[in-house]
N, C-alpha and C positions, 0 to 999 in steps of 0.2 A: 496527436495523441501520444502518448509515453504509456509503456509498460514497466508497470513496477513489479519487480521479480525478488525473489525471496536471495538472500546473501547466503544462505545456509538452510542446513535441514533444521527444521523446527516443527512444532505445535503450534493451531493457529488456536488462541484463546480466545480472542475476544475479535469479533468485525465491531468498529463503530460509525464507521459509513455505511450510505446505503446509495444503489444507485441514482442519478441525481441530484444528489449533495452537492452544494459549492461548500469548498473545503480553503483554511488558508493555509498559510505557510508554517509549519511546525505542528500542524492539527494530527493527532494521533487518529490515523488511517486504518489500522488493524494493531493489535498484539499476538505477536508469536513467544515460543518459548521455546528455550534451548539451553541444555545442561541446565535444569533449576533457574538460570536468568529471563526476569522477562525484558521481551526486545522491544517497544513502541517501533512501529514502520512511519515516516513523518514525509511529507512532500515539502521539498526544498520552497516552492510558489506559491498561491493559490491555484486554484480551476476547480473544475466541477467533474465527479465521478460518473464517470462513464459506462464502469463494471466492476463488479466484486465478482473474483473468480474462485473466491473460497470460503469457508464458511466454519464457527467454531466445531474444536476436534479433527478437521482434515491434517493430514502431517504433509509438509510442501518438503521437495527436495531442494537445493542450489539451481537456481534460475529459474524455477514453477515460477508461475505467472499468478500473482496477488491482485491487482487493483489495476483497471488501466484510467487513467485521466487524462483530460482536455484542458489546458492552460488557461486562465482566465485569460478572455477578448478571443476565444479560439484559436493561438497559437501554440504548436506545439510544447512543449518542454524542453530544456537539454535534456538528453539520455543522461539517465543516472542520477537524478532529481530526486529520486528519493530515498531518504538517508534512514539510518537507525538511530 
């Protein structure tokens, strides 16, 4: 499993996963927002969403816990798999 944690304080705009999803690699996972920019949250792999830990209008601080995922074939992820 991988936890994908927020880079910064943001606004979260938009979830477009839900749990359950098999998601692929560059699939926009949530949008947050910061200073006026929006951020797509992206998983470096595929795998399947495991949990949405947050929901539009929450504000995440630097390392809140966004999304956790399971790697397609069940194996973990590297840490840090998920990019902006």
């Amino acid at each position: 499993m991988e936890s994908v944690r927020a880079e910064m304080v943001a606004g979260v705009l938009g979830v477009e996963v839900a749990e359950g999803d098999v998601v692929a690699a560059g699939q926009t996972l949530l949008l947050l927002e910061s200073m006026k920019m929006e951020i797509p949250v992206v998983p470096e792999g595929p795998g399947r969403v495991v949990r949405v830990a947050v929901g539009p209008g929450d504000v995440v601080q630097e390392g809140d816990l966004l999304v956790v995922l399971e790697a397609a074939g069940g194996a973990a992820q590297a840490p840090g798999a998920a990019r902006r």
